[in-house]
C-alpha positions, -999 to 999 in steps of 0.1 A, spaced: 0 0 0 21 35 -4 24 55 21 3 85 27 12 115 52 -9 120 78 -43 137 67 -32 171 89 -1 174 71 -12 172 35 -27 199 19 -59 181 10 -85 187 -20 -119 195 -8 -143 171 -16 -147 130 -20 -176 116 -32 -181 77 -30 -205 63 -49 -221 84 -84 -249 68 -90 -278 96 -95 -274 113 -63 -237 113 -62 -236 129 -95 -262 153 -86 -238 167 -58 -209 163 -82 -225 187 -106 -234 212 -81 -197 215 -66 -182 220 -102 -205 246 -103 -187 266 -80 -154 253 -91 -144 231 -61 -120 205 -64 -141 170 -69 -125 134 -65 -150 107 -73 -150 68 -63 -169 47 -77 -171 7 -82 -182 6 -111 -156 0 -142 -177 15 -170 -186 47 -146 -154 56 -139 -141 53 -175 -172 77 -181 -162 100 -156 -128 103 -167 -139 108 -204 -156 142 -188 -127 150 -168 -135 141 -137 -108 132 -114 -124 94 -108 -111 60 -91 -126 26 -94 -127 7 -58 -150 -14 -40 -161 15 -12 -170 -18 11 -133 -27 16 -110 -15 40 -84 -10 16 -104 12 -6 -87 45 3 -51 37 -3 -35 61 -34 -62 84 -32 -56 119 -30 -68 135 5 -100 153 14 -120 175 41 -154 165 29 -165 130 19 -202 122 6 -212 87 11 -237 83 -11 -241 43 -28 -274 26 -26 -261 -5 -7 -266 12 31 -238 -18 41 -208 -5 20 -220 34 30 -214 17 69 -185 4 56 -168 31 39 -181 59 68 -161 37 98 -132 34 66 -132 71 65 -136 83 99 -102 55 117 -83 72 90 -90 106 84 -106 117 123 -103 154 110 -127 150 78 -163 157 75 -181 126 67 -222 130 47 -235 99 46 -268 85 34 -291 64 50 -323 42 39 -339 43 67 -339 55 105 -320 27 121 -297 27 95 -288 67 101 -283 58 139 -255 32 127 -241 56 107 -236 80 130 -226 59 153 -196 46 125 -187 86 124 -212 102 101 -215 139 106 -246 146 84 -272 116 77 -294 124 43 -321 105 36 -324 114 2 -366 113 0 -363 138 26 -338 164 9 -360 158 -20 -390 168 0 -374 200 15 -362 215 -15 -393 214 -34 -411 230 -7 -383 257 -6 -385 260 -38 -427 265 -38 -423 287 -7 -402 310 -24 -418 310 -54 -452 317 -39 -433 348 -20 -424 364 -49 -460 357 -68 -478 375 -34 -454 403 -34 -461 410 -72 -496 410 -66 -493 435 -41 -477 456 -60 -499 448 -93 -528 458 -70 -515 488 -58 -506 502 -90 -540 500 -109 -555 524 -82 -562 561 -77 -569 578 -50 -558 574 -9 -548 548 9 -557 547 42 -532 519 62 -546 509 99 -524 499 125 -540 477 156 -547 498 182 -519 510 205 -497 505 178 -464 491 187 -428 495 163 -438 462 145 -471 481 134 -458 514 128 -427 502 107 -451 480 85 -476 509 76 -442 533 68 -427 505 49 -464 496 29 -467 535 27 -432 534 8 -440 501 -14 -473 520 -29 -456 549 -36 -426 530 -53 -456 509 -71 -481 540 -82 -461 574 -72 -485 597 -101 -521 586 -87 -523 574 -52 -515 588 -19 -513 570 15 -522 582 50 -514 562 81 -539 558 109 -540 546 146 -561 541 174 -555 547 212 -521 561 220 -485 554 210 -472 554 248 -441 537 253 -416 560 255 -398 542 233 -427 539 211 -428 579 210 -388 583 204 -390 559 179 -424 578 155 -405 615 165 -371 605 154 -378 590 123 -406 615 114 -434 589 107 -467 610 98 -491 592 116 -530 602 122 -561 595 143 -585 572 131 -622 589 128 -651 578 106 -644 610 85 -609 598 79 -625 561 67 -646 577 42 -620 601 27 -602 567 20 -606 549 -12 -588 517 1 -582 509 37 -553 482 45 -543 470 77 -512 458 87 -501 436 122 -538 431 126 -560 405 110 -594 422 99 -622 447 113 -625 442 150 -598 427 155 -575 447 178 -594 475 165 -621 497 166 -631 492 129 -667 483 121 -672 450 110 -686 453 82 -659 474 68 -646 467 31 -604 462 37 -587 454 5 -551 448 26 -549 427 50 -511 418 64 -505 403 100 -487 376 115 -518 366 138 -546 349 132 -580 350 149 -606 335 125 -634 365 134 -627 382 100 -639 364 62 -618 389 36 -635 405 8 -634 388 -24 -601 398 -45 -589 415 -15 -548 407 -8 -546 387 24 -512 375 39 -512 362 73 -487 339 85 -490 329 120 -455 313 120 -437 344 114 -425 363 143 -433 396 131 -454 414 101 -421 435 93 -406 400 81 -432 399 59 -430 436 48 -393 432 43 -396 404 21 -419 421 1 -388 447 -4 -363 414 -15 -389 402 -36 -400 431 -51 -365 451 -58 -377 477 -38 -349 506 -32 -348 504 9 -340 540 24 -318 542 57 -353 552 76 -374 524 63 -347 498 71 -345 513 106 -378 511 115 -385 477 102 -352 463 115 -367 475 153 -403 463 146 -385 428 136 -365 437 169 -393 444 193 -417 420 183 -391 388 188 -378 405 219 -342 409 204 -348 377 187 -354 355 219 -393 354 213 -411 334 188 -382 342 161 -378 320 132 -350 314 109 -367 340 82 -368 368 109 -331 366 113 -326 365 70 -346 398 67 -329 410 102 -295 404 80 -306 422 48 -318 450 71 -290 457 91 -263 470 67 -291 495 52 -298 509 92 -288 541 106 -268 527 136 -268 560 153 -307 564 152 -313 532 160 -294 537 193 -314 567 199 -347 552 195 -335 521 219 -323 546 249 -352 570 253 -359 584 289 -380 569 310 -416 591 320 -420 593 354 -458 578 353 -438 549 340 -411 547 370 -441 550 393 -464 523 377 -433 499 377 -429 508 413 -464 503 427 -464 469 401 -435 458 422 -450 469 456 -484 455 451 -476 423 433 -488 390 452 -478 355 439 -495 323 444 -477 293 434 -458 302 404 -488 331 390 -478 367 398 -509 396 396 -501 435 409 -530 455 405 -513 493 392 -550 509 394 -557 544 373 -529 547 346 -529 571 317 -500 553 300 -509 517 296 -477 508 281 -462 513 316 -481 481 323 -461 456 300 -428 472 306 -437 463 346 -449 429 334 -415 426 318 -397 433 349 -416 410 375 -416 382 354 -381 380 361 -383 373 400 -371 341 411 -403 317 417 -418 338 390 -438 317 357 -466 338 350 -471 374 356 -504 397 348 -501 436 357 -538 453 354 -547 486 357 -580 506 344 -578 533 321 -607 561 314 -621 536 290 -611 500 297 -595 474 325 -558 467 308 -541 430 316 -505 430 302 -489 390 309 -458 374 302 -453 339 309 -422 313 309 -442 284 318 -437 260 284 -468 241 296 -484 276 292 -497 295 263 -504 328 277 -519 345 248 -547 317 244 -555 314 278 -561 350 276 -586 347 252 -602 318 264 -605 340 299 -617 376 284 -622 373 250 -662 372 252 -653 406 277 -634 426 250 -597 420 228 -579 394 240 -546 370 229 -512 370 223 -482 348 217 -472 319 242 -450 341 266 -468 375 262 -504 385 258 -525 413 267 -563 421 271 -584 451 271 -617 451 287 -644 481 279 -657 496 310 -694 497 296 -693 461 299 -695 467 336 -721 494 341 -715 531 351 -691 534 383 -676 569 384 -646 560 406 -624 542 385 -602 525 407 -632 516 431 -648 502 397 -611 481 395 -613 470 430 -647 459 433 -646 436 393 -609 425 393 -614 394 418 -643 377 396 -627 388 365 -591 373 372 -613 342 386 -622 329 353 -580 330 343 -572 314 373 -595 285 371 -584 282 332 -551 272 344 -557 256 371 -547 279 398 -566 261 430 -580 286 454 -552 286 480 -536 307 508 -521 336 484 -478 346 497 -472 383 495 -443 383 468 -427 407 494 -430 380 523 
């Protein structure tokens, strides 16, 4: 047998594949592609006289003998690929006792055949039916991405006159950033004979919320009836219909619908554009791809705002992130404005906001694993889920709801870390017939209308007197039994 350095001393090709029947050669093609280095064994006489004829760097051995990698040049990456899942045992044990350092694909027939392969050294285990499967449905996903983007922007450019783009109510960066970046797709589709208007509902009250609208000089309007009917197409974006985190009438014609929820209340209008995708952990991820898709030019304060909604809505990508929200994250970032981005993410904090969080922490009780703190009167109500985020970080902590009452409605902000939990449904299983109600599995929120219980003109009396029952129904959703409750502060 001559003698062969060791394989860390050699200045090895790149890639071996063993075995070119159809899937062998498939990789084979792909890699000359992109002009790597490609040295193919085969045990088949006729093949590698074949493969040679094309130029192909090719050696004829039986992959199921020990022996079968003596005179061949070294390697990093090996494929083994053959049909008979014996010799692909073989040659991956073969492989890894004499190259330790390499990379070893192998393929498997079946699931007890991959486990011996990996146990014999196999890196990577392909079953074949499977990479088949994937790649046609990455292949349909993306295509069907591009066809829904350029009907959006087919849609948008037959029409004249306004329109009107709704955020959910409250609207957070996620919603803002979508209607600004919707706003900039419509101009980009039909710049001579529509105009857009953004609307919103309730307050933008985080303070980071407010830094973030102020600083990149998002025009941003109430939403009236008058403003509805001056409209002559209404989309909404990061909520899923008429009613639906909104104030909208029901019976209200959308022609846009965009979200990444779903709640089932809302049947869209024939030939309207609908894109909801629950698994996507924010509608700027969808907005953005639109932009990829599309060819859209991406200004510095479009990609900042959509790079934060993709930001806040994963919770710095912690939250319900998927690997798409990280791809548009990475086409975002280099198009950002560091600096303003910085700005908007260190506002000052209100001092309504430092008190809420304070009386949160003060009046919080626990009982066995649940957290509530009742804030009473708040003007801000997106004091209440920045306190929520903070409590649900004390030790013995799973679930935490911070509620408060507002001139219109009782407020429930929760975040959970309970993975038996989803917080968001349980929500809406508790309140939903009382008002809006859901969420995500470690964050929800509820807001129920005061008319639903009668007049009381004292507002935190009204809070007192309703919040026991109302928390009730949660609490015997989950299970909560109705024991001795701990002061948190005991």
């Amino acid at each position: 047998m001559p003698q062969e350095a060791p394989f860390e001393q050699q200045a090895p090709g790149k890639y071996s594949i063993f075995g070119c029947g159809t899937n062998g050669y498939n990789i084979i093609s792909e890699l000359v592609k992109e002009n790597e280095r490609v040295v193919v064994i085969d045990k088949d006489e006729s093949r590698v006289r074949h493969l040679r004829d094309q130029k192909f760097d090719a050696y004829q051995r039986d992959i199921a003998s020990s022996e079968m990698l003596a005179g061949l040049p070294l390697f990093e990456i090996a494929f083994v690929m053959t049909g008979d899942p014996d010799a692909n045992l073989a040659a991956t044990a073969t492989i890894r006792k004499r190259y330790p350092l390499a990379q070893v694909v192998a393929r498997a027939t079946d699931p007890v055949n991959g486990e011996r392969l990996t146990a014999a050294g196999a890196d990577v285990v392909l079953y074949p039916q499977e990479v088949v499967a994937r790649s046609a449905i990455l292949q349909i996903k993306k295509q069907h991405a591009s066809r829904i983007a350029q009907r959006l922007f087919s849609l948008i450019a037959g029409w004249e006159g306004t329109l009107g783009i709704i955020t959910h109510k409250n609207p957070d960066p996620d919603a803002i950033a979508s209607a600004m970046a919707l706003a900039g797709i419509a101009k980009h589709a039909n710049p001579t004979t529509l105009s857009t208007r953004i609307f919103y509902e309730g307050n933008i009250g985080h303070q980071e919320n407010r830094t973030f609208v102020n600083l990149l000089d998002i025009k941003m309007e109430r939403l009236t009836p008058e403003a509805l009917l001056q409209c002559n197409y209404l989309a909404m974006v990061d909520c899923s219909g008429p009613g639906s985190n909104n104030d909208v009438p029901p019976q209200t014609k959308i022609h846009i619908v965009i979200d990444h929820h779903r709640d089932g209340k809302y049947t869209p209008a024939q030939g309207a554009f609908t894109d909801i995708r629950p698994g996507v952990g924010a509608t700027a991820s969808i907005i953005t791809q639109y932009l990829q898709e599309l060819d859209v030019p991406v200004d510095k304060r479009v990609a900042t705002a959509l790079l934060y909604g993709i930001r806040t809505d994963t919770r710095d990508f912690r939250r319900n992130v998927t690997p798409q929200d990280m791809s548009y994250a990475g086409f975002l970032l280099p198009l950002t404005d560091a600096d303003l981005l910085d700005k908007i993410m260190s506002p000052s904090m209100s001092q309504e906001t430092l008190d809420v969080i304070g009386t949160a922490i003060t009046s919080r009780k626990v009982q066995s694993g649940y957290l509530f703190s009742n804030v009473g009167f708040v003007m801000n109500r997106d004091a209440l889920p920045q306190a929520a985020d903070i409590l649900i970080t004390l030790e013995g902590v799973n679930t935490a709801l911070v509620y408060g009452i507002t001139d219109t409605a009782i407020v429930i902000s929760a975040r959970n870390r309970d993975i038996r939990l989803h917080v968001g449904n349980a929500l809406s299983e508790a309140f939903g017939d009382m008002g809006d109600a859901g969420g995500h599995p470690n964050m929800g929120a509820a807001s129920l209308p005061l008319h639903y219980f009668g007049q009381v003109e004292d507002k935190e009396q009204l809070l007192e007197i309703v919040i026991e029952p109302v928390l009730q129904k949660f609490k015997n959703l989950v299970g909560l039994e109705n024991e001795g409750k701990k002061n948190g502060g005991q």
